[in-house]
N, C-alpha and C positions, 0 to 999 in steps of 0.2 A: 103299879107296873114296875118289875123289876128293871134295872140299868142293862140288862146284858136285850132285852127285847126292846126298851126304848132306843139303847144304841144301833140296833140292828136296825130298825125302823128307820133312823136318821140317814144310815148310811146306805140303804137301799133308797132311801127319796134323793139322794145323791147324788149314786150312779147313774139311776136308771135313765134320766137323759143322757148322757154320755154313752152308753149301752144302745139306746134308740139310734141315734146320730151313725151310731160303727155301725148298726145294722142295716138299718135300714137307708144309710145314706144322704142324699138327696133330695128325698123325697121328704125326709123327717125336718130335713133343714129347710125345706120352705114351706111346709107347715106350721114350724114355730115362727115363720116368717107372716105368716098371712094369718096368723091367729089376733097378736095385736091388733093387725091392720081391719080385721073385720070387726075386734070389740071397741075399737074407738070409731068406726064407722059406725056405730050405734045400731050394731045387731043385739038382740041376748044371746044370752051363754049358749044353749041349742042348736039357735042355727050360725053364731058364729065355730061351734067343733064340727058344723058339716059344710061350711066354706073351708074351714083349715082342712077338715081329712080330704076333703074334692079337691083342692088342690094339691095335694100332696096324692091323689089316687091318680090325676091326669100327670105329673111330673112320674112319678115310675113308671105310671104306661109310655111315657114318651122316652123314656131312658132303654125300657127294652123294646119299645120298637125298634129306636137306634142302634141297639146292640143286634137285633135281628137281621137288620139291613146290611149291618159289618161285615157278619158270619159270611166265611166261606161257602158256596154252593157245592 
C-alpha cells in the first residue's frame, strides 16, 4: 500500500466520528453512549449495534417531534 492511501485511510477513520457527531447530532452522541453500555452488558456485537442505532432512532424521533411541536401553526 502506498503512504498517500494509507494516510488517507487514517485520516478518514479520524474524522468520520467528528463528521457523525456535526451531523447528525444527538442522536449520534447517545449512540456512542449506549453502545459501551450494551457491550459490557453482555450483549454480542449484533444486537449490541441495534440497541445503540434504537437508541439513537428513538432520540431523533424525539428531537423532531420537539421541534414539530415548537413550529409555528
Amino acid at each position: 500500500m502506498s503512504d498517500r492511501i494509507t494516510a488517507g485511510l487514517v485520516t478518514f477513520a479520524a474524522i468520520l466520528p467528528l463528521c457523525a457527531v456535526c451531523v447528525l447530532g444527538p442522536a449520534a452522541v447517545w449512540s456512542m453512549l449506549i453502545w459501551p453500555i450494551a457491550w459490557l452488558g453482555g450483549f454480542a456485537l449484533a444486537p449490541a449495534m441495534l440497541v445503540s442505532a434504537g437508541g439513537a432512532a428513538l432520540v431523533y424521533l424525539l428531537l423532531r417531534w420537539r421541534r414539530r411541536r415548537r413550529e409555528p401553526q
